[in-house]
C-alpha positions in Angstrom: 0.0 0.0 0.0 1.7 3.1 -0.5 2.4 5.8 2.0 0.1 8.9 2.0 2.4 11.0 0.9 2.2 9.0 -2.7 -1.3 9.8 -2.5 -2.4 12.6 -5.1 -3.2 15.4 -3.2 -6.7 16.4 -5.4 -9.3 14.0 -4.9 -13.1 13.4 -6.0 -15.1 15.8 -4.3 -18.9 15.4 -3.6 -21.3 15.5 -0.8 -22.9 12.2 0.1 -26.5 11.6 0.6 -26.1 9.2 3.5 -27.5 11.2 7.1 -24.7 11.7 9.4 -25.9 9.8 12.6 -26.7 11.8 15.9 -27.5 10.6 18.9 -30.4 13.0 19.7 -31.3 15.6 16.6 -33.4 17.2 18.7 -31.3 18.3 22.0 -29.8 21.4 20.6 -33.8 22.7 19.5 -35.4 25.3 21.2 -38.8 24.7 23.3 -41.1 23.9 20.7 -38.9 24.3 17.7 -38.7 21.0 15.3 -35.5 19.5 15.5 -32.4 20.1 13.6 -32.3 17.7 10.3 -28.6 15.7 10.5 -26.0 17.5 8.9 -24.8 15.2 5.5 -21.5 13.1 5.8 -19.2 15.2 3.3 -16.7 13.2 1.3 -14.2 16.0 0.7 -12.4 18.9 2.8 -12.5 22.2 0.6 -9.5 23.3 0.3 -8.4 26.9 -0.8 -5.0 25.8 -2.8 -2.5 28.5 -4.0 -3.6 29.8 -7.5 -1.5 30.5 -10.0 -1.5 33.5 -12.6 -2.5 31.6 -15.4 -5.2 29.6 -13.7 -6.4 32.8 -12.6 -6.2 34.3 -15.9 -7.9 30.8 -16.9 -10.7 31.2 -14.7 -11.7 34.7 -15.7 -11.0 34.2 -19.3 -12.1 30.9 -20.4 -15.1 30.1 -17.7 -18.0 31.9 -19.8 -16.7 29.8 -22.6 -16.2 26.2 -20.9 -17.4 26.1 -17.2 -21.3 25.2 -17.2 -22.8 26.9 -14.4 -24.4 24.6 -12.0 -28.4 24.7 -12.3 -31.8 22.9 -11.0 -32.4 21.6 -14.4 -31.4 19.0 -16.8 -28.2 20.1 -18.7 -28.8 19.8 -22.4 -25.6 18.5 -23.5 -26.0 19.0 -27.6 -26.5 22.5 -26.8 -23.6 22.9 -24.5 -21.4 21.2 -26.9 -23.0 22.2 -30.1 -23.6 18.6 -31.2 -25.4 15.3 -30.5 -22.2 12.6 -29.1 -22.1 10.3 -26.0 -21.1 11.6 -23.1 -19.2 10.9 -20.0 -18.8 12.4 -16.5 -15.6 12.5 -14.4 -16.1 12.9 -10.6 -13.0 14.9 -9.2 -10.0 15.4 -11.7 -8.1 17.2 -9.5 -5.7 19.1 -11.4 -7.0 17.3 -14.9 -3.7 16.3 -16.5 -5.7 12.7 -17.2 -8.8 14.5 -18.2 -7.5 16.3 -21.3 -5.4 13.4 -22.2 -8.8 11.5 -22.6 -10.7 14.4 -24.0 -7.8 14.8 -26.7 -7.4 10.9 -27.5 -11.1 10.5 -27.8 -12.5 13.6 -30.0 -15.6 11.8 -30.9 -17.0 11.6 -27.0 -17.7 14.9 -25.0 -16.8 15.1 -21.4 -17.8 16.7 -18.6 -15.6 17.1 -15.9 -17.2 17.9 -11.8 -14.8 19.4 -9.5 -15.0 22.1 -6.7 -11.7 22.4 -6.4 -11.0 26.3 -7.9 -6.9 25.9 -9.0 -8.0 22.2 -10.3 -10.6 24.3 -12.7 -8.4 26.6 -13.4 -5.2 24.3 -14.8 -7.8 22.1 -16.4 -9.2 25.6 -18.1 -5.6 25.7 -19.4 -5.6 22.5 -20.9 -8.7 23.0 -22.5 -7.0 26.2 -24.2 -3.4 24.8 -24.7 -5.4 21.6 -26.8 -8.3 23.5 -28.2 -10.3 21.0 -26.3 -14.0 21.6 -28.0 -14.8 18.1 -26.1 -14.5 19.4 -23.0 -16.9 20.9 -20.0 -16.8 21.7 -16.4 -19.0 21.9 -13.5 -17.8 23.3 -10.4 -20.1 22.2 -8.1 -21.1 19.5 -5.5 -21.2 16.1 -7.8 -24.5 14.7 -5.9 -26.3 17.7 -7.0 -24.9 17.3 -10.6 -26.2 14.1 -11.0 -30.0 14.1 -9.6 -30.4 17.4 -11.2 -28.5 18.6 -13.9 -28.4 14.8 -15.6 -31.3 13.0 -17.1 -31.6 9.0 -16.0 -29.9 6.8 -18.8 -28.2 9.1 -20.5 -24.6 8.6 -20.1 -22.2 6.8 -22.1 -20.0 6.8 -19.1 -18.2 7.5 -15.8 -14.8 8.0 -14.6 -14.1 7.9 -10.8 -9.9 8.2 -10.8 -8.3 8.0 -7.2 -11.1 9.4 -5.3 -9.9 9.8 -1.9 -9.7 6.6 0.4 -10.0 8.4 3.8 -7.7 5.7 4.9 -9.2 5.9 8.9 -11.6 3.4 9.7 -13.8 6.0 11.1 -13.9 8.5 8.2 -14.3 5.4 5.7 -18.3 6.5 5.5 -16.9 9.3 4.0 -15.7 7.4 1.3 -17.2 8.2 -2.3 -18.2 4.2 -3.5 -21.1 3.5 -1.6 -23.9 1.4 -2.5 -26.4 4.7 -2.3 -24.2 6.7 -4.0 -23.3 3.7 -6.5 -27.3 3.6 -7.3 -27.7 7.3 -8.3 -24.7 6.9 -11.0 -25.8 3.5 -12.3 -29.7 5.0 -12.7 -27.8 7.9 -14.7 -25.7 5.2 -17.2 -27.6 4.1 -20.6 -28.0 0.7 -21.1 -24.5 -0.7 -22.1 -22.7 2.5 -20.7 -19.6 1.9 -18.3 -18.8 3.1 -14.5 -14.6 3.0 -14.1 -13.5 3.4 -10.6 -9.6 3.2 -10.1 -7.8 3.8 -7.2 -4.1 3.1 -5.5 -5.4 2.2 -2.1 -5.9 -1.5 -2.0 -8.7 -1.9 0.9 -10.3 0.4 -1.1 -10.5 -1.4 -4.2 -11.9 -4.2 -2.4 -14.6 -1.7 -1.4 -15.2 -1.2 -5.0 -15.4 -4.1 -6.3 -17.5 -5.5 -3.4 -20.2 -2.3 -3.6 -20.3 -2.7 -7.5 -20.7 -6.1 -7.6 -23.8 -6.2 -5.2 -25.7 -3.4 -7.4 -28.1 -5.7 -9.5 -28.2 -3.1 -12.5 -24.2 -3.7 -13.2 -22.0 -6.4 -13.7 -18.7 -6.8 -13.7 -16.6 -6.6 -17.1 -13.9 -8.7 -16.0 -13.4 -11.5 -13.7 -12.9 -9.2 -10.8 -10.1 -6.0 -11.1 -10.2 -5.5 -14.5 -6.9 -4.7 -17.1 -6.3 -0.7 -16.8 -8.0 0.4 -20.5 -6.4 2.1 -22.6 -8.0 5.2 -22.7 -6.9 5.6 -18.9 -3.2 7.5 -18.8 -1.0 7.1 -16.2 -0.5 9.6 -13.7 2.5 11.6 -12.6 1.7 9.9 -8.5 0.9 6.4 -10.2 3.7 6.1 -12.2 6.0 7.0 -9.4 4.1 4.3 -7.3 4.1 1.7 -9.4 8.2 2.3 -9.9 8.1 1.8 -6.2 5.8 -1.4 -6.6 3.0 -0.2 -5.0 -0.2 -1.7 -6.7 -3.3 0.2 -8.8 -6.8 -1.2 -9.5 -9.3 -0.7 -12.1 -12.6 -1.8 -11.6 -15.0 -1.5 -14.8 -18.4 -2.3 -14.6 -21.2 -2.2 -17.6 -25.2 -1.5 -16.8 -27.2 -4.2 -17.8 -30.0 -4.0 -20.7 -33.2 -3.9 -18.9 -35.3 -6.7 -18.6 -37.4 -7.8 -21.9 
């Protein structure tokens, strides 16, 4: 397993759905009032990060043009884009290095890439300029909220989970981003025959994965359990140094079944 300091430092960022527990809701009410509702388990720690001049510059130049403001309503992605192609969502590229390499080796597929993480938007801004990425979009906003209401049900090609973070303490691991509720909201937004790719450098973490994708009746598992890394998936910067080091990396690809005839 490798130390956390091989980790990468930007990780999937979302807010999950599950309650966090408390013993009484209602203690810190006033006389009368009803009681507080839990406050939600969050799977990510919003960090500021140092900004450079360029992502800056990246952020006020090239948001109009690429960074889809976050809205109540179902995104119409032929608009956005300006044509009719699949489409797949990544959940937290961090700093988007493998993003753009994926939106520039597959020109026929848009992407849309959810991240909260301002100097993350900001270098993956200048990626999209640097590669006159036409492919490419960007929500910054919570990913939970993207999906129930900004995406319709079945209509993704795909989705790319890379390295979420593996909140490596037993008692943060329910703050972890693979969980079966969360796991059900992303397969109900897949088309039939679209793809969920989870990959991650933390081993009990994979087991996770594979354990919580494998129980969700509208998947099933493309290989016999972690599957090949696909093509399409670069390396990073933090796995190749890892895997130098022989530390290990997982992919885990499931497909969403056909419905029922």
């Amino acid at each position: 397993m490798p130390p956390r300091d091989m980790l990468p430092p930007n990780r999937p960022h979302l807010t999950m759905t599950d309650p966090e527990p408390a013993a009484d809701p209602a203690a810190d009410a006033a006389p009368g009032a009803a009681p507080r509702p839990p406050r939600p388990i969050r799977s990510y720690v919003l960090r500021t990060g140092r900004m450079g001049s360029g992502q800056r510059r990246a952020l006020s130049e090239l948001a109009p043009r690429f960074v889809l403001p976050y809205q109540p309503a179902v995104l119409d992605t032929a608009a956005a884009f300006g044509r009719a192609a699949p489409v797949v969502l990544e959940i937290g590229f961090g700093m988007g290095d493998a993003t753009a390499q994926i939106a520039a080796a597959l020109p026929g597929t848009d992407f849309i890439g959810v991240e909260v993480h301002e100097p993350g938007v900001g270098a993956l801004l200048q990626r999209i300029d640097e590669g006159a990425l036409a492919n490419l979009r960007i929500v910054q906003h919570d990913a939970v909220e993207v999906l129930e209401h900004m995406v319709a049900p079945g209509t993704l090609g795909g989705v790319h989970v890379f390295f979420p973070d593996p909140w490596h303490k037993t008692k943060h691991n329910k703050r972890r981003l693979i969980q079966a509720g969360f796991v059900r909201l992303l397969t109900s937004r897949l088309a039939p025959g679209a793809y969920l790719h989870c990959a991650t450098d933390w081993q009990p973490y994979a087991e996770q994965m594979l354990a919580v994708l494998s129980a969700e009746p509208a998947l099933r598992n493309s290989a016999e359990g972690y599957a090949p890394k696909p093509a399409y998936r670069p390396l990073t910067k933090f796995e190749n140094r890892g895997l130098k080091l022989g530390h290990g990396v997982w992919d885990v690809v499931f497909v969403k079944r056909a419905p029922a005839v």
